[in-house]
Every structure is written in structure tokens, then in C-alpha cells.
N, C-alpha and C positions, 0 to 999 in steps of 0.2 A: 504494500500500500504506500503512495505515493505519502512523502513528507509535508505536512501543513506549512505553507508558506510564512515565514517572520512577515510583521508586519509593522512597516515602517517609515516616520513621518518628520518631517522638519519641523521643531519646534523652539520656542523660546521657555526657559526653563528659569525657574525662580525659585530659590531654596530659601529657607529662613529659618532661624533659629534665634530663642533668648538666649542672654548674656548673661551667665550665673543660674542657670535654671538648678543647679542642686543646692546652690545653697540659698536661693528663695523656699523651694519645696524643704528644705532643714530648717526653716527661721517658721513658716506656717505651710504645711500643705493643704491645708483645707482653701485656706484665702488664697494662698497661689493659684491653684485649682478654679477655683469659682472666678476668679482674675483674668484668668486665660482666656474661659470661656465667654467671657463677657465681651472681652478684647475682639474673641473671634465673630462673635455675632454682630457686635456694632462698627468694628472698624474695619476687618479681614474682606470677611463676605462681602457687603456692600462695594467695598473697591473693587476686590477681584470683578465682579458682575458689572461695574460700572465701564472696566478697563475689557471687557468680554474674555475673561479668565477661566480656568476651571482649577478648583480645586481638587488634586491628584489623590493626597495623604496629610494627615496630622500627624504627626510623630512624636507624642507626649511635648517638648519644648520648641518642637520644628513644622514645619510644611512644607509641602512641595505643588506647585504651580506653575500651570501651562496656559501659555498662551501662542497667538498663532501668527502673533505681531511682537518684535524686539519693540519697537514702542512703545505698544501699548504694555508691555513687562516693564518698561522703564518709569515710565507713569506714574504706573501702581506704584511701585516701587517708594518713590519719590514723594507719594503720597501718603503711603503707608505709614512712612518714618513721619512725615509732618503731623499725622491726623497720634500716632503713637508718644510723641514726645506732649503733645496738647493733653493726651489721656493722664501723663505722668504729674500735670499740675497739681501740686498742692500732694502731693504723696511724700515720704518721707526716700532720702535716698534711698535705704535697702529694701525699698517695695516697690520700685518701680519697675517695668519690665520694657526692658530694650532689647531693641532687635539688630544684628545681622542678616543682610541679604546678600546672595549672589546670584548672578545670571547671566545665564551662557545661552547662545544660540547654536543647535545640533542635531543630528539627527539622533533620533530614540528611537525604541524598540517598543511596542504596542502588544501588551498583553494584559485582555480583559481591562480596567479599568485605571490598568497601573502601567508605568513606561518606564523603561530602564535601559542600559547604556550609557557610553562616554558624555554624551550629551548633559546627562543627569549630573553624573560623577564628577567633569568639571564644573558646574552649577555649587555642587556644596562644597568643593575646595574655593571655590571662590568667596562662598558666605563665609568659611573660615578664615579669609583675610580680611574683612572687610573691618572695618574700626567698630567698634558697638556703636550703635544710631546709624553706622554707614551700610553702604552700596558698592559694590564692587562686580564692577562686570568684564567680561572677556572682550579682544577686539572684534570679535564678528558680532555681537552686542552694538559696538560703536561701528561699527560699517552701516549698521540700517538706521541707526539715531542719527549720525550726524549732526546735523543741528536742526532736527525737528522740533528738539524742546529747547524749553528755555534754563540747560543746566549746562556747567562746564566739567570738564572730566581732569584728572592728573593722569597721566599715565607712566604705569608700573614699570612698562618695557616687559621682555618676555621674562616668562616666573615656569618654575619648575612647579610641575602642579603630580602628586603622588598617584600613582599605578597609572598616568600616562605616560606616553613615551616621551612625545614632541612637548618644546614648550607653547605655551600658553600666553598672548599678550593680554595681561590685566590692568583695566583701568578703575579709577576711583570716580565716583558721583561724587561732585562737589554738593554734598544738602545742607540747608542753613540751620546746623543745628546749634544754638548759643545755650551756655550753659543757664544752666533753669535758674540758678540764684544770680545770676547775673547776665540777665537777656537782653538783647539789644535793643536797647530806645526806639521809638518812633519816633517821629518827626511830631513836632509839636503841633499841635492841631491851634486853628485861625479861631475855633470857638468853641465854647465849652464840649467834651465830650463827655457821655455818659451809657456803662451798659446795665440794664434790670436784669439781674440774673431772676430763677424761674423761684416761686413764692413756693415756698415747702409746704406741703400738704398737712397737718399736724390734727387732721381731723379721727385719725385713726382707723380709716378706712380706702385704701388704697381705689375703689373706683371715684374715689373723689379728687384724685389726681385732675379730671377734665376741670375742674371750678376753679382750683388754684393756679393752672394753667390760663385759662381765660382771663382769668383777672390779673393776670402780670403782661400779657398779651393786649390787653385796654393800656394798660397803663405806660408800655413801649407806643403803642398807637398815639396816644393823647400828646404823651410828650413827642413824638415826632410831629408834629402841627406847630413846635415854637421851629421856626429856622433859625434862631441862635443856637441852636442847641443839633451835637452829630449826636445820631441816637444808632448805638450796636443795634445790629439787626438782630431781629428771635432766633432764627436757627445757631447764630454762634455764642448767644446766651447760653440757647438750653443745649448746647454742649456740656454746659457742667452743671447741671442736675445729679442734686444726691454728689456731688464730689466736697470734701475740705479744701478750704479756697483760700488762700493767703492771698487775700485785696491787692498788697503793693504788687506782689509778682503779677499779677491778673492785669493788673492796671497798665503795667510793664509791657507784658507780652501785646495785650491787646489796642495796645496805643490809647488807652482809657485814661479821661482825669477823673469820673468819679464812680463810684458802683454804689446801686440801688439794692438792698436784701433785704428778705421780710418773710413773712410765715402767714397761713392761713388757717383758722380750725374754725370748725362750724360745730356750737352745741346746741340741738334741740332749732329751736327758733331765736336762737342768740349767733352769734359771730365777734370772732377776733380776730386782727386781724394788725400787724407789725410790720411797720415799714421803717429801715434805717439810710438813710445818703451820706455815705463816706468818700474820704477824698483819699483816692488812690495811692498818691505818692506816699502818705505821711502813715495813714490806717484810719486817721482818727474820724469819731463821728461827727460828722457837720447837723446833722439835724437826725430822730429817732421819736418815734410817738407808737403808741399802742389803741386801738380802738375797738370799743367794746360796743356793740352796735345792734338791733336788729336786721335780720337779713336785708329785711326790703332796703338799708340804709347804703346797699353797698357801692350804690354808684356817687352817695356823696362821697364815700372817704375816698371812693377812685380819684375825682375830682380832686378834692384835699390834697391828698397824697402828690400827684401833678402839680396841683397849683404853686403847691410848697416848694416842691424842686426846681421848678423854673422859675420862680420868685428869687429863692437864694442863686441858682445859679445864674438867669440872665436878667432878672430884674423884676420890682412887681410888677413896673406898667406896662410890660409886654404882657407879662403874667394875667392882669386883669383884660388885657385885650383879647387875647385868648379864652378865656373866658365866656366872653361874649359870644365868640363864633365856635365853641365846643358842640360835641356830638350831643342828640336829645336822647339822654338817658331811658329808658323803657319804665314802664310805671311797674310793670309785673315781673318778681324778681324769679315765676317760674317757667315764662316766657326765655327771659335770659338764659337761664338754665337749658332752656330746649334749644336755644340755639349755638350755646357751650358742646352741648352734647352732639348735636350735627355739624358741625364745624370738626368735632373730636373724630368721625368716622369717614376712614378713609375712603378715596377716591380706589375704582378699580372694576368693581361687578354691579348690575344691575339690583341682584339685593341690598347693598349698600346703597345704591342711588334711593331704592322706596324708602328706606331709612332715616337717608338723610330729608328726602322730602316730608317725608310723615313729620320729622320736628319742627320742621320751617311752619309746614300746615299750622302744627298744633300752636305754636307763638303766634303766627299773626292770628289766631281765633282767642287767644289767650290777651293779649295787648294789640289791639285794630292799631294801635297809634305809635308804633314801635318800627321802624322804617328797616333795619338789617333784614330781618326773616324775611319781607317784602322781597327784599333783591335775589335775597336767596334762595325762595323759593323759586322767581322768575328764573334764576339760573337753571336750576333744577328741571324746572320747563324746558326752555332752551335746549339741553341735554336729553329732554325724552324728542322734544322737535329735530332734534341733526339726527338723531338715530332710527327716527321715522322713513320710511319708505312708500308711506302711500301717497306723496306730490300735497300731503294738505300742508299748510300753514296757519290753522286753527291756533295749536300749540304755540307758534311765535308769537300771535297778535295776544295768545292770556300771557304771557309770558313781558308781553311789550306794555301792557295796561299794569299789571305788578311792580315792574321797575318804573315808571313813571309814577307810579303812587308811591313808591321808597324814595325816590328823589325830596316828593313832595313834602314827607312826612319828616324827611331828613337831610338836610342838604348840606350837611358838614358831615357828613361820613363818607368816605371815598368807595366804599362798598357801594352804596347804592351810587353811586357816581359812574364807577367801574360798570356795573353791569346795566343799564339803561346805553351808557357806548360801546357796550359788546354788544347791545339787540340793536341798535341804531346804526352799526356796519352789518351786520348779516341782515337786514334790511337796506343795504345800501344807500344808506343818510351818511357820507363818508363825512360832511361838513362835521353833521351833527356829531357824527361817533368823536373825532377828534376833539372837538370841544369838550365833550365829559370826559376824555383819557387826561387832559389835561389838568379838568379840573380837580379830577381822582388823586393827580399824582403830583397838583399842588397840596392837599388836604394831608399828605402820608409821602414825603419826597426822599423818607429814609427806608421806607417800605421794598425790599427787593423785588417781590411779588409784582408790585406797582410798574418797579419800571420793568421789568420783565414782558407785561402785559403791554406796554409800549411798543415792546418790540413787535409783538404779534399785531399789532396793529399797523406798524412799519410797513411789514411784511404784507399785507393786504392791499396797503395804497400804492404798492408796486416801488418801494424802496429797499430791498431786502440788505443792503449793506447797511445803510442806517440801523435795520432793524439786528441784526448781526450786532451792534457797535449794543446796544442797546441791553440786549442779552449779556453781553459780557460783561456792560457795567454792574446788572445785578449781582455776577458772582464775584465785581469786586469790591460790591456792595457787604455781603456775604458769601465767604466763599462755601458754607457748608448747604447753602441754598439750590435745592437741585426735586423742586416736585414734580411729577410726572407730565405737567401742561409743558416746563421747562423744554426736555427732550422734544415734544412734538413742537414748540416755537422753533427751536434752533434747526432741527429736521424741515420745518418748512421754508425757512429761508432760506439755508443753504439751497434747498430744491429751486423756488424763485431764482437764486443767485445761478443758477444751475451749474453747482459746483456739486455732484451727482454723490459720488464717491463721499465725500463731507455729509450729506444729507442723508447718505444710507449708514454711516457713523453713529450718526446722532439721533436718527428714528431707533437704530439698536441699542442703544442705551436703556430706553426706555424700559421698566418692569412691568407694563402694560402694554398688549398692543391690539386695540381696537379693530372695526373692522378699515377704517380712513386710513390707520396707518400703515395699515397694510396693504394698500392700495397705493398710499406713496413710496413705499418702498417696493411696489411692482413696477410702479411706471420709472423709478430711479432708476433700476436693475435694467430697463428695457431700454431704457436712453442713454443706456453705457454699452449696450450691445450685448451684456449678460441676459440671452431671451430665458436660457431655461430656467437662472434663478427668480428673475421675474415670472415664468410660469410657477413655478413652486407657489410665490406669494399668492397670484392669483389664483390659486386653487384655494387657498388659506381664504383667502376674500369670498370665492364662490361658496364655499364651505360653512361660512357664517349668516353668508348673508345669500342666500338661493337667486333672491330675485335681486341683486344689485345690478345696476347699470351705471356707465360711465356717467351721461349725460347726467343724471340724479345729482350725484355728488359734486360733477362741478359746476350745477345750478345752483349749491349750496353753500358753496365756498366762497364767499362775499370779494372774490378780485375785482379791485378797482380797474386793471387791466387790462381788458381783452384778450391780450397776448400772452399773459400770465395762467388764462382762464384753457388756452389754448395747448398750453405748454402740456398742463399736466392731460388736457385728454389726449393728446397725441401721444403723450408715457403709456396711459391708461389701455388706448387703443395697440399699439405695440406689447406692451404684456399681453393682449390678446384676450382682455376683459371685455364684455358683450356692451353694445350700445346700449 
């Protein structure tokens, strides 16, 4: 009987190990343990999937990771360490856990779910040169980077690397990694900054995380409305959630001059509710108050609590001016609550969507006079209208009369702002739609989301490099800011930009894919001449959606352009999707 063929493939290989793993697992193995595994679920996973990775083996202190791009291995790489040293804030040194990485580009050997070979072999001879926090990669590594990214390399010169034969040229990733007690300064910012870390939960019951979440989330929103004030965006607050935070270094790393912390616990029909404003460099408190409240009370102390910080920080009479043009608080604090709660559920399947709509529902019947659930219900609308296939537009015109009435109810909230000019371009009011992006992303100008949503809007009036430019200021606005609408902006512009390859990138990024985006990564795939991975897609697209037709979708796609409109059904039609 003939011999089973090896099976064997070019890949980018990523090894990693901690630095000192026996003698953390000797100081606690339980907390090592639980450490790890934390490590790997919020910081690991996520990159590898973001960077199109796969994870091979764990190996008690190590991993092993393939990818099908030196790139995008370097990426990761590069991220890993950044997002891993961020994790180490506020730990004491002999608990933190640092990584060594190496990676080699080679061919391996393919058996069932694991690979092995030279490939490999030099991968973890190279993790074992690498400095702790560092990178270290071989030259056929640096032959496909080049200068794709934005890092510089040292290089080793050839190294003897053990049980191969030939040497080895290894280089070093230059990563910015400064020591944690002594981190490099930012640049001094032009006007006060400040970040809210996330209000601890203190209520004793862990699904009450959503409450304490919302109300630190108002209270980053309200204060983003002074523009003397730079306000850290949410996602790189609640990075440190549940972490021990030594203010000055926080303040340090994060170019911060002040940070905001406080607590929430709710008893019965009472609430308390602690807010402290320190100044970063020094530690000390500048101001601290404790407020013992009925529920219903809790959008004065939000208030309060704002008012107070922009007062000591930029002044009271901005402070009072503000004031005036603040958000209308909701009269029903279990209205708010339903909207904490759908806000809280993520974006992704259709049972989520009735979810999240039933709360929107249930607030505006709870408070008529409370303008968010308004908008967000009309979104929620909106999202059963695009997914619609029977040619009606019933669904947009209830969806269009809901965000007109959230404007109305509320016109200092940039939500309903935002979503009255997301219905006002896919009704092709491009005037009108521009007008409320604007005015959205004057009300919240620290908001990533915000300008993100710009872009998308960019991208429609047939500017997609602006809208590009736009996209990238939200992540450096925040860079931990990457929600699933994110991927589908930047995938539609590059597509408009028809830079193909860039937009079939950035639609795979995504941990959702609808049946639209699958349909633009058919027509990508077909406008680069790849027919039969764009047939694949389009089978994916047939598959979901039986009765899709070309024409449908980009009757619904609100291009200002005709030629834009044009572009994608001729992808569309080339994938060999039915008119």
C-alpha cells in the first residue's frame, strides 16, 4: 500500500513563551494559573483572530501560532507585547507576566491539527533570544515586512541556531517598551486632560455590572461636551477594570493630567454612589464626595459629579454654560435601566436584535419623553429595514418618524443626532444626513464611535479617502476601539477606494459576517480576478439569503454616486450573483 503523502505548507510561525514561568507558578500557582488564562482570552485570542491567526498549541507557559502572512505574524506580534505590558499596570514586579516571541517564516509539516518541522524549530530558538517584552525574528521574516509596518528592526547578522545546520539571520523588533516605573512622558497636552476609569460595581451582585457601566459611560459622554476638556475615550478606560491602578503611572503612560474613580452600590430603593478627581502627577485628591440618594436621583448626581469637574478643571462659567445645553435627563429611572440593558447586548444575531429592540420598546412606553430609546429603537428599525427583502420601505418611514421625534425630545444628545442622519442618507437627504453627523459629532467630539461614523458617511458621498482618514483618527482617538460596524466602514471604503485587496482585509477582520458583507467580499474577490473565491462567497450569500438579488442591495446602499453604485454591481454581477 502506497505511503500517505506529508503534507506541507508555507507558513509564518510564532512561538511565545513567559519569562520566569517557574518561579511565578512557585510564588502562586493558583493566580499564575487563572492569570494566564485571562491573559489568553482577552488579549491572545482576540489578536491572533484580528491579525487572521490560528492558534496551533498552549504549552503550559508557551504557544504556538500560525499565520499565512509574515505581516500579519509581525502585527500581532507587536501588539501582543503592547496590549501585554498595558495588562502588567499596576501589578507588582514579580507578578507580572512577560512574554518572549519568535518568528520564523518556513515551510512545516501538517499533521492533523499540529505542524512541525524546521520551520517551527527555528520559531522557538528564536523566542529564546529575544529580550523579555521582545521580538525577534529571522531574515525571511524581514524579506516580506520590509517596511510594511511602522517598526524598525536591529539586526543580529547570522546566529547559530541549535539542531540546525545552516545559520540563521536574526533580527530584533524594535517595541517601545519603557520601563513601567519610569514611562515615557507624553507630550503635554494644550488643555486639561482627563480619563473616568469604569465605577466598580459594589452592589454585590455581579449582573449589575451593566448600571455601573452606564453611569461612568454618561458621565465620559457629559464631560466630552466641554471642549476644554480631552476626554480618554471608554474602551481605553475600561481597559482597566477590576485592575490596582497606581494614578501617577496611569497618568504617565496615558498622557492623562487627571483621573476620575468612584464606586456604585445600589441598596433596596436607596443608592450610593462615590466619585473622587485626582491629579495624576502628584496622586492627590482635588475634589471627593459620597452621595447617598434615591434611585430616581441619579441623573442629578451625574450632573453634579460633571458639573464639578469641569468647574475645577476648566472653569465654572463654561461649566454653567454647559449646563444649559446638557442632555434631558429621562424622568423614569426604569426606563434608563432598559436602555443600560440594550445598549449592554451585543450586536451579532437576530435574537439579540429582538432583545435589544424589546428594551428600546419597553423605555419609550415607560418614559414617552425620554429621547435615546427613541433613536434607538428607530435604529433597531432601520436594521430589520436593510435586512428586509420584500422592496417595502414601511420599516424606514416608522423608523424615520422615531428618530425625528428623539431629535425632538432631545437635541443635545448626539445619539439621536447620529441616527435621524443615518435615516436621512439611506433616504438620500445627503444635505440633511451631513448636517446631523455634524451636529452628533459636535455634541461628543471625543467620542471614537462618533467620528468613526463620519467616516461611513464619507464613504457614501463618494469621498472614501477622506472617509479612510477618518476611520483612522478614531483609533487614534482610541486605539482599543474596534466594534464590528468599525470593520465593515473601513471594508467599504477601501472597496469605494477600490483598493480590493485592503477591503477584503478589513471585511475579514470582522467576527460577524452578515449576508452584505458577504456580498462585498464576492464582488472584491471578482474585481481582482479571484472568480472562484468570489464564487465561494457567493454561494455563502445564496445560502443565507435564497432570494437575494444584486439590484436589491444596491438600491439600498445610499451612494451619493452613481458610479460608486455601479462599481459594486458590476463586483456583484462578476461573482456571478443573480440580478
Amino acid at each position: 500500500m502506497a505511503e500517505e503523502r506529508v503534507q506541507r505548507r508555507l507558513a509564518a510561525i510564532l512561538a511565545a513563551d513567559v519569562v520566569g514561568y517557574s518561579r511565578l507558578m512557585e510564588q502562586d500557582e493558583a493566580g499564575t494559573l487563572a492569570a494566564l488564562k485571562d491573559r489568553r482570552k482577552r488579549v491572545l485570542t482576540p489578536l491572533v483572530s484580528e491579525h487572521e491567526g490560528r492558534i496551533v498549541k498552549v504549552m503550559g507557559d508557551g504557544v504556538l501560532v500560525e499565520f499565512a502572512s509574515a505581516v500579519n505574524a509581525v502585527a500581532c506580534a507587536v501588539e501582543l507585547q503592547k496590549c501585554t505590558a498595558i495588562a502588567n499596570n499596576g501589578l507588582a514586579d514579580d507578578r507580572r507576566i512577560v512574554l518572549r516571541v519568535g518568528i520564523n517564516l518556513g515551510d512545516v509539516v501538517v499533521e492533523g491539527g499540529d505542524i512541525y518541522g524546521d520551520g517551527v524549530i527555528i520559531a522557538v530558538r528564536l523566542q529564546a533570544m529575544a529580550e523579555p517584552g521582545g521580538i525577534c525574528i529571522s531574515g525571511s521574516v524581514h524579506e516580506q515586512v520590509g517596511n510594511k509596518l511602522q517598526v524598525a528592526f536591529d539586526d543580529l547578522g547570522p546566529c547559530e541556531v541549535k539542531n540546525i545546520a545552516k545559520l540563521v539571520r536574526a533580527l530584533r523588533v524594535k517595541v517601545d517598551r519603557s520601563e513601567p516605573e519610569q514611562p515615557a512622558a507624553r507630550p503635554a497636552q494644550a488643555k486639561p486632560s482627563i480619563a473616568v476609569l469604569p465605577f466598580d460595581n459594589m452592589s454585590g451582585n455581579p449582573e449589575q455590572q451593566y448600571f455601573s457601566d452606564g453611569v461612568t459611560e454618561d458621565i465620559i459622554t457629559e464631560l466630552s461636551r466641554f471642549h476644554e476638556l480631552s476626554v480618554l475615550a471608554r474602551n481605553t478606560s475600561f481597559q482597566f477594570r477590576d485592575k490596582t491602578i497606581d494614578v501617577r503611572r496611569l497618568g504617565r503612560e496615558l498622557g492623562v493630567q487627571y483621573v476620575v474613580e468612584g464606586s456604585v452600590r445600589r441598596m433596596g430603593e436607596r443608592m450610593r454612589i462615590t466619585a473622587q478627581l485626582i491629579d495624576a502627577a502628584s496622586g492627590n485628591h482635588l475634589w471627593a464626595e459620597r452621595f447617598d440618594r434615591d434611585q430616581q436621583e441619579i441623573f442629578a448626581v451625574q450632573d453634579q459629579v460633571v458639573r464639578t469637574i469641569a468647574a475645577t478643571l476648566v472653569g465654572r462659567l463654561e461649566a454653567a454654560g454647559a449646563e444649559q445645553a446638557g442632555r434631558k435627563p429621562p424622568t423614569s429611572l426604569a426606563a434608563y435601566e432598559c436602555v443600560l440593558r440594550g445598549v449592554a447586548i451585543p450586536y451579532g444575531n437576530l435574537d439579540n436584535e429582538a432583545e435589544r429592540r424589546r428594551m428600546f420598546e419597553k423605555a419609550t412606553a415607560l418614559d414617552p419623553g425620554y429621547g435615546r430609546p427613541h433613536a434607538l429603537l428607530a435604529h433597531a428599525m432601520f436594521l430589520e429595514w436593510f435586512r428586509d427583502t420584500s422592496g417595502s420601505d414601511a420599516m424606514l418611514d416608522r423608523a424615520f418618524g422615531l428618530a425625528k421625534k428623539a431629535v425632538a425630545l432631545d437635541e443635545n444628545d448626539s445619539t439621536c443626532q447620529f441616527v435621524l442622519g443615518w435615516i436621512h442618507l439611506f433616504r438620500r437627504s445627503f444635505d440633511l444626513a451631513e448636517q446631523y453627523y455634524q451636529r452628533a459629532l459636535e455634541l461628543n467630539p471625543n467620542n471614537p464611535e462618533q467620528v468613526a461614523r463620519m467616516g461611513f458617511l464619507h464613504v457614501f458621498m463618494g469621498r472614501p479617502e477622506a472617509a479612510i482618514e477618518w476611520l483612522m483618527q478614531a483609533k487614534l482617538l482610541d486605539p482599543y476601539f474596534n466594534p464590528i460596524s468599525y470593520c465593515h466602514a473601513l471594508g467599504t471604503a477601501y472597496f469605494v477606494a477600490q483598493k480590493y485587496d485592503d477591503a477584503i482585509t478589513a471585511f475579514s477582520r470582522s467576527s460577524t459576517m452578515p449576508v452584505w458583507v458577504q456580498a462585498y467580499l464576492a464582488a472584491s474577490h471578482a474585481l481582482t480576478g479571484k472568480i472562484d473565491l468570489a464564487g465561494k462567497f457567493a454561494a455563502e450569500v445564496l445560502r443565507l439569503t435564497p432570494d437575494f438579488s444584486c439590484a436589491r442591495l444596491t438600491s439600498k446602499e445610499p451612494y451619493k454616486r452613481p458610479s460608486d453604485r455601479e462599481l459594486l454591481l458590476d463586483g456583484l454581477r462578476k461573482a456571478g450573483l443573480p440580478e
